[in-house]
Structures are given as structure tokens and as C-alpha cells.
C-alpha positions as a Markdown table, in Angstrom:
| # | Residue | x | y | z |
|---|---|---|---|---|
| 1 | Unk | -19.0 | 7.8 | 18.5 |
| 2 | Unk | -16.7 | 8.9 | 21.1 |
| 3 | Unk | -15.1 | 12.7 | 20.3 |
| 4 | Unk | -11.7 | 11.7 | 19.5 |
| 5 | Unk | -12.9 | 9.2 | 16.9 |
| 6 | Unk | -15.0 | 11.8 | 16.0 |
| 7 | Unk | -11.9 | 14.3 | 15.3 |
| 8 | Unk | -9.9 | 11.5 | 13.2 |
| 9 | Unk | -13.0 | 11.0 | 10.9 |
| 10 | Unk | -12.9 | 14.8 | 10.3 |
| 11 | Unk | -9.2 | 15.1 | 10.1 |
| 12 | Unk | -9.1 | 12.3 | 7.9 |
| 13 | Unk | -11.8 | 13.4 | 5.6 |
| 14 | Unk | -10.9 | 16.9 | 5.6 |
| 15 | Unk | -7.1 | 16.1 | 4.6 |
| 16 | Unk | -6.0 | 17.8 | 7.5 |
| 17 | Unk | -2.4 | 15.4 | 8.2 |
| 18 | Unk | -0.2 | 18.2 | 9.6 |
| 19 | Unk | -3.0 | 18.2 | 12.5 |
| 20 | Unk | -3.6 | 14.3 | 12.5 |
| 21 | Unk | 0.3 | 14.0 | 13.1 |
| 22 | Unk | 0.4 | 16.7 | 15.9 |
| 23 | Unk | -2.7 | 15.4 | 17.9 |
| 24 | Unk | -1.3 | 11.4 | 17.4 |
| 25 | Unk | 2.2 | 12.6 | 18.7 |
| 26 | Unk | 0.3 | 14.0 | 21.5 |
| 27 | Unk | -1.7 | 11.1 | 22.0 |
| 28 | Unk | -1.2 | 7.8 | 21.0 |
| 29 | Unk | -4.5 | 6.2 | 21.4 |
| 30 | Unk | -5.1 | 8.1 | 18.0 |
| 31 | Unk | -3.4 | 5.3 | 16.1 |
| 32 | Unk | -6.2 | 2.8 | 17.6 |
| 33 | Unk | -8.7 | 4.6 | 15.5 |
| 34 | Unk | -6.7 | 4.3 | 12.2 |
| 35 | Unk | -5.9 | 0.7 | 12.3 |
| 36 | Unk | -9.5 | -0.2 | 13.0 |
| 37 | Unk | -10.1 | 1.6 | 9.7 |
| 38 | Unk | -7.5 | -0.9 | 8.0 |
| 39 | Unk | -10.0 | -3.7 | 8.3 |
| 40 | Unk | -12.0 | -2.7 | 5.5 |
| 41 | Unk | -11.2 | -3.7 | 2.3 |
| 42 | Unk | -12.6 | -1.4 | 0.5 |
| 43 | Unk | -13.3 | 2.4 | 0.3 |
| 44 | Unk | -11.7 | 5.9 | 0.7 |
| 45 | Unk | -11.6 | 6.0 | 4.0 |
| 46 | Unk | -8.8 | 3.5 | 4.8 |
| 47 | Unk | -6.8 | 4.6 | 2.1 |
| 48 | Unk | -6.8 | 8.0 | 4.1 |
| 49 | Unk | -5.8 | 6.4 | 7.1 |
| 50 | Unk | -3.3 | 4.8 | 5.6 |
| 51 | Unk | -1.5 | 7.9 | 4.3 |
| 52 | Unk | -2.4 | 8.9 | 7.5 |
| 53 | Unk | -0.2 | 6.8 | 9.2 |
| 54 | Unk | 2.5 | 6.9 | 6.6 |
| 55 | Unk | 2.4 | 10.9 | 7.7 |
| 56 | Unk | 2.6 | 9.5 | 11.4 |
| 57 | Unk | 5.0 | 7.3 | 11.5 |
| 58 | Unk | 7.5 | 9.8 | 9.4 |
| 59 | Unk | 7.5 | 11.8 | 12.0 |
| 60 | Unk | 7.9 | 9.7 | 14.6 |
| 61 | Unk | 10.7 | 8.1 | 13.1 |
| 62 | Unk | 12.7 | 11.1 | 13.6 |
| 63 | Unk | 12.2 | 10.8 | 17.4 |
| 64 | Unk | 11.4 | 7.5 | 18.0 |
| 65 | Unk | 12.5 | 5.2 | 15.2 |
| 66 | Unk | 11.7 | 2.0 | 17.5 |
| 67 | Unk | 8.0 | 2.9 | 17.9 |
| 68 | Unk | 7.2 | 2.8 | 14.3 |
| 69 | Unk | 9.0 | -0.4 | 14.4 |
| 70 | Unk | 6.2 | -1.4 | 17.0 |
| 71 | Unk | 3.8 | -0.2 | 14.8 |
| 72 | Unk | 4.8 | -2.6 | 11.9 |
| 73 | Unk | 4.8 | -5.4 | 14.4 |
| 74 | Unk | 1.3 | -4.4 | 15.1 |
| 75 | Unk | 0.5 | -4.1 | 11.5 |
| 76 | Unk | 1.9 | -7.6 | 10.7 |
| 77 | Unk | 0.3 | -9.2 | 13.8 |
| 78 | Unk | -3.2 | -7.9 | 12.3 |
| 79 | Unk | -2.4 | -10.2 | 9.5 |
| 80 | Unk | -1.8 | -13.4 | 11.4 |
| 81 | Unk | -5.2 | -15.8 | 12.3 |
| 82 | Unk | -4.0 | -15.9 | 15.5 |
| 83 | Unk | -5.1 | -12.3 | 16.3 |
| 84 | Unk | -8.7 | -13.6 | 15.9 |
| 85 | Unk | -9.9 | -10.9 | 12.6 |
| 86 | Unk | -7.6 | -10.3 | 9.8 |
| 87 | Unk | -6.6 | -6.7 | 8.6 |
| 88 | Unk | -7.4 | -6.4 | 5.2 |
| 89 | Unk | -5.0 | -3.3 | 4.5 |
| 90 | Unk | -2.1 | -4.0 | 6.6 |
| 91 | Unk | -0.2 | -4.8 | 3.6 |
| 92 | Unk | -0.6 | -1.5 | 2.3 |
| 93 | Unk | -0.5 | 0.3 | 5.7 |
| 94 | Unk | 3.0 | -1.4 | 6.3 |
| 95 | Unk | 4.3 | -0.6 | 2.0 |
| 96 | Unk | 3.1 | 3.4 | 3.0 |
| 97 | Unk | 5.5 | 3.4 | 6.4 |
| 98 | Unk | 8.4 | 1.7 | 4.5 |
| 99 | Unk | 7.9 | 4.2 | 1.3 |
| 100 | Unk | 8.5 | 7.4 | 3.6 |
| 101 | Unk | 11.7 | 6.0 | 5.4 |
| 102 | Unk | 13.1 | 2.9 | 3.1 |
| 103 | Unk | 16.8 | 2.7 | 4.1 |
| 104 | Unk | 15.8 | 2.2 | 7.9 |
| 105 | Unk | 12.4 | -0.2 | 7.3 |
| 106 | Unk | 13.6 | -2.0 | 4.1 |
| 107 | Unk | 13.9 | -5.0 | 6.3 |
| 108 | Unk | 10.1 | -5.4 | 6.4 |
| 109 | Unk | 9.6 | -5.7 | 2.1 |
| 110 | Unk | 10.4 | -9.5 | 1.9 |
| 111 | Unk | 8.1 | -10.0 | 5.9 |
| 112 | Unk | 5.0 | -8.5 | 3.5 |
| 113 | Unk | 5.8 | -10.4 | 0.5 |
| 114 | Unk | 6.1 | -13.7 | 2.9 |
| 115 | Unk | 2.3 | -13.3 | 3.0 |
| 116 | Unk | 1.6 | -14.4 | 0.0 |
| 117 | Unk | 0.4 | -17.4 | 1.0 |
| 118 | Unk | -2.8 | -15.8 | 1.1 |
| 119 | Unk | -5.2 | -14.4 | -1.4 |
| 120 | Unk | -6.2 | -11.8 | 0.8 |
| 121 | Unk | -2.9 | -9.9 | 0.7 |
| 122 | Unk | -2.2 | -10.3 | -2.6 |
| 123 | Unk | -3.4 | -7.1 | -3.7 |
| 124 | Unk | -1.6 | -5.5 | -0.8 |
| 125 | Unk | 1.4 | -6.9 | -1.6 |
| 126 | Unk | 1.2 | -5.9 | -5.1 |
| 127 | Unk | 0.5 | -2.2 | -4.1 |
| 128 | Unk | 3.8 | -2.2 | -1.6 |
| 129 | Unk | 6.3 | -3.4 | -4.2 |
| 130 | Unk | 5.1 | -0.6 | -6.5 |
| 131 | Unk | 4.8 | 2.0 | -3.8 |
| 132 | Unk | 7.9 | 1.0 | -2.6 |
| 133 | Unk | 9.7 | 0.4 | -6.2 |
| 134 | Unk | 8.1 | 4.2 | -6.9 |
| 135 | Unk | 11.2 | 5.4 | -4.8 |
| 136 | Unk | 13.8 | 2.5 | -4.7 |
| 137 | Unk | 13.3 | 0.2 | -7.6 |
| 138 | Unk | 16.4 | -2.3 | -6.6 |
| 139 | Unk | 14.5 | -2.6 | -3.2 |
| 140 | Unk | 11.8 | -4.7 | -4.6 |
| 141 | Unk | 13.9 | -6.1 | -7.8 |
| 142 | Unk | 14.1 | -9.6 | -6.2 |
| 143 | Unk | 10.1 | -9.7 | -6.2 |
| 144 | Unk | 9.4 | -8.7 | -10.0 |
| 145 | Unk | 9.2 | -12.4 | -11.0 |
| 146 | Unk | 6.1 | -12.2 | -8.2 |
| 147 | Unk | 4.5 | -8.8 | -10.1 |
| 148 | Unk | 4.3 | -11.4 | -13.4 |
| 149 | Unk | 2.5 | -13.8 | -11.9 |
| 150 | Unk | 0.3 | -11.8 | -10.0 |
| 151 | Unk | -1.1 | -10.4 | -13.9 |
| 152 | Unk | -2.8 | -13.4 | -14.5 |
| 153 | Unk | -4.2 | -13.4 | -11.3 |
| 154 | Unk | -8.4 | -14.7 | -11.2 |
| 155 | Unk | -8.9 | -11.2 | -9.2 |
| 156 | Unk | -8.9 | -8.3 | -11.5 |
| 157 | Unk | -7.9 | -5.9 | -8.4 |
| 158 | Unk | -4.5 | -7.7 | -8.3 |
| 159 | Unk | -3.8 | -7.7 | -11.5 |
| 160 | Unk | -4.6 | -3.8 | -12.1 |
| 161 | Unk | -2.2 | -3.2 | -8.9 |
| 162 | Unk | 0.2 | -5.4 | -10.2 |
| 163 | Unk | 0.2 | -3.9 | -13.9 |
| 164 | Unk | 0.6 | -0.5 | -11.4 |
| 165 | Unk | 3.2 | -1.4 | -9.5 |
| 166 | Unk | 5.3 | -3.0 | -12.3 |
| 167 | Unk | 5.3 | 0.8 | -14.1 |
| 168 | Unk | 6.0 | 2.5 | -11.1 |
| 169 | Unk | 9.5 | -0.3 | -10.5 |
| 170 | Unk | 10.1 | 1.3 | -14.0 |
| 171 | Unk | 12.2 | -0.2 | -16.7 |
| 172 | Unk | 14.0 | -3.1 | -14.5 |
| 173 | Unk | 10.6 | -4.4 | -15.1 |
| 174 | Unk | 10.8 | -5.2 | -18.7 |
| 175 | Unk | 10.7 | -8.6 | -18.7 |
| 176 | Unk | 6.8 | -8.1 | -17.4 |
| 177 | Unk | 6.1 | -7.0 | -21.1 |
| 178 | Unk | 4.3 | -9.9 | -22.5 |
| 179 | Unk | 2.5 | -10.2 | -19.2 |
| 180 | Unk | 1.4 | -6.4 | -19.3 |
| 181 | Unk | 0.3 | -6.8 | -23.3 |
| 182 | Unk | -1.9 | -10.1 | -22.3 |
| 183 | Unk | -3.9 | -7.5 | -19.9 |
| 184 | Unk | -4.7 | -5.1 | -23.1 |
| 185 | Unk | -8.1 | -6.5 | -23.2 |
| 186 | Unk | -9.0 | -6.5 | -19.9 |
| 187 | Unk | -11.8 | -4.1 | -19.3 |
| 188 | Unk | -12.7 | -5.0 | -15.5 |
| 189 | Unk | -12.5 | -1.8 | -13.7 |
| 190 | Unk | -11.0 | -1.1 | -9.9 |
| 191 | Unk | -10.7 | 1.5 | -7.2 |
| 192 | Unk | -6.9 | 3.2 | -7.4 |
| 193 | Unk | -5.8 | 5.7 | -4.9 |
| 194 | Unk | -4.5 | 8.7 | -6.4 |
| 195 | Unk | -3.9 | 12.0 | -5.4 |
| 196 | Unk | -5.9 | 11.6 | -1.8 |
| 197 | Unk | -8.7 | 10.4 | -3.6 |
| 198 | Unk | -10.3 | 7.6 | -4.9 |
| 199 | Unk | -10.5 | 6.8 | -9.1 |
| 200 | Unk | -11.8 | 3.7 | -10.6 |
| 201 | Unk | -9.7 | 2.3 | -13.7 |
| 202 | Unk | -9.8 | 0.0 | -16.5 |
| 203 | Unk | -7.3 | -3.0 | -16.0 |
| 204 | Unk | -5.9 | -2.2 | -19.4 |
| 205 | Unk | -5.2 | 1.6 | -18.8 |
| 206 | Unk | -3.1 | 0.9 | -16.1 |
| 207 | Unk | -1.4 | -2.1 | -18.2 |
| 208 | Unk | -1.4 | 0.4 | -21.1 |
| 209 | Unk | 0.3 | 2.8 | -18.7 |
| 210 | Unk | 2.8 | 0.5 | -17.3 |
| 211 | Unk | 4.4 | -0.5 | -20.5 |
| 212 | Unk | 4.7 | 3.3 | -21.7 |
| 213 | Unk | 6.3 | 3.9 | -17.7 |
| 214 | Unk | 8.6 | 0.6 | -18.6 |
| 215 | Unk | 9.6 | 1.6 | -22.0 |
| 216 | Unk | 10.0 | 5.0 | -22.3 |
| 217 | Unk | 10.4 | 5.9 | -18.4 |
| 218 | Unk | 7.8 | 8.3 | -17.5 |
């Protein structure tokens, strides 16, 4: 493992962003070592990178606003077949980038949610709108009709992050209702980043939580 690498495991696992940010805006190659984390699907340690390059990419906004528009170009290449592997957690990556600065990268919402088309991204996509929705609900209004469906999803993991996101859009959500009561009895459990760290959930708590969110908006 080369020694760079080496210093964004540690950085990474230690929490340390303030120092991730100041050693990526004095060297760029950092970022190659976070978005080869974003092709796992699974695990704590790409959620980490991607808040780490949600911390990133804030700051270089302020400088450099077009670079982090490069970066999301890089992020949505990674999703395309034609860049020969697929990033699992680009999705994600690209909803954490848009959450910190959403009036200047709101362009990018509907370009994630054209990726529907495939299975893989679903979950993603569900995690952005909510992440996204979190801060500016009528940014991701359009796509609530897409949150419904995506509760009956076969794939427990996108219907938990869709329950999620639809309580974090709040109550312009509440015609998701019926859709977040069927999930009630659904006991399958997933991984939820919270907090910088990993929790594993009940589909029905965070459906449970979503309607109290929707209904009495906290």
C-alpha cells in the first residue's frame, strides 16, 4: 500500500476531514484513492469517503467551483458501461457534493435520477433525493412519485432508503403514506449511515419513522 493511500485509510478511519481536505487541496491525486473506495457496495468505509468528498468538494467550491463540477462528471462517467467497471456509490457520492452546495449543483438531481434505468443505482438514487430533500425539499419534489415506487421495490435496501428519504423530504411527502404503512411489516434489516458510522435497521423502523417525520414534522 503506497503511503499516501496509507494516510487516506487513516484519515478516513480516524474522522480526521479538516486534514483530508487540507492534504487533497494540496494534492489532488488524493481524490483517486476516494473514488476507488466508491466501488464497493457495501461497508463503512466508502460511506466515509463519501462524506469525505462531500467535505472536499465544499471547499473547493469556494475557490474552484468548476473543478467540483469535473468531479461530478467523473462521478457520473463511473456509472456509465462504457468506463469498463461500474461505481456502485457514485450515486451517493454525487447526492453528498450536491447536499453541501444545492443552489449551484442542483442541475445534477434529475442527471442521478436519469439512472434509474438500472437496479444498481436505485438505492443511490433513493439516498440523494432524501439527502438532498433533508435541506431543499422542493428540489427533489418532482421525484417523490419515484420514492413510492421504489417502497415496493424486490430489494429491501431500497425500500428502507426510500421509506428514509421520503421522511427526510418531510411532509410534501404525504401522499407516500399508504406506501410507508404497507412496509410496517417488513422486518428485513439494512446498513444506514448515521452519524459517521454505520447502524443496521429494520425496514419498518425507518418506515415507522418516516410517517411520524411526514406527519408531525420532526
Amino acid at each position: 500500500m503506497s503511503i499516501l493511500r496509507e494516510e487516506v485509510n487513516t484519515l478516513l478511519k480516524e474522522l480526521r476531514y479538516s486534514e483530508l481536505v487540507a492534504r487533497a487541496l494540496e494534492n489532488p491525486g488524493i481524490m483517486r484513492y476516494l473514488f476507488r473506495l466508491l466501488y464497493h457496495p457495501y461497508g463503512l468505509e466508502r460511506w466515509r469517503a463519501i462524506e469525505g468528498l462531500g467535505c472536499i468538494t465544499e471547499a473547493m467550491q469556494q475557490e474552484n467551483p468548476e473543478a467540483v463540477r469535473e468531479v461530478i462528471r467523473r462521478l457520473l462517467w463511473s456509472m456509465n458501461d462504457e468506463s469498463g467497471t461500474t461505481s456502485w456509490s457514485a450515486p451517493e457520492a454525487i447526492g453528498e457534493i450536491v447536499y453541501r452546495k444545492p443552489e449551484e449543483l442542483q442541475e445534477f438531481i434529475p442527471i442521478v435520477v436519469n439512472a434509474s434505468e438500472e437496479e444498481i443505482f436505485h438505492r443511490g438514487i433513493a439516498w440523494t433525493l432524501g439527502r438532498v430533500g433533508s435541506k431543499r425539499p422542493e428540489l427533489v419534489q418532482e421525484f417523490i412519485p419515484l420514492l413510492r415506487q421504489f417502497l415496493s421495490h424486490p430489494k429491501p435496501e431500497v425500500r428502507g432508503h426510500a421509506a428514509r428519504s421520503l421522511g427526510q423530504i418531510g411532509c410534501s411527502a404525504r401522499e407516500t403514506l399508504p406506501g410507508l404503512q404497507a412496509l410496517l411489516q417488513d422486518y428485513q434489516e439494512i446498513e444506514v449511515y448515521e452519524v459517521s458510522d454505520m447502524v443496521y435497521v429494520q425496514v419498518k423502523d425507518l418506515a415507522e419513522r418516516a410517517m411520524q417525520r411526514i406527519l408531525y414534522n420532526n
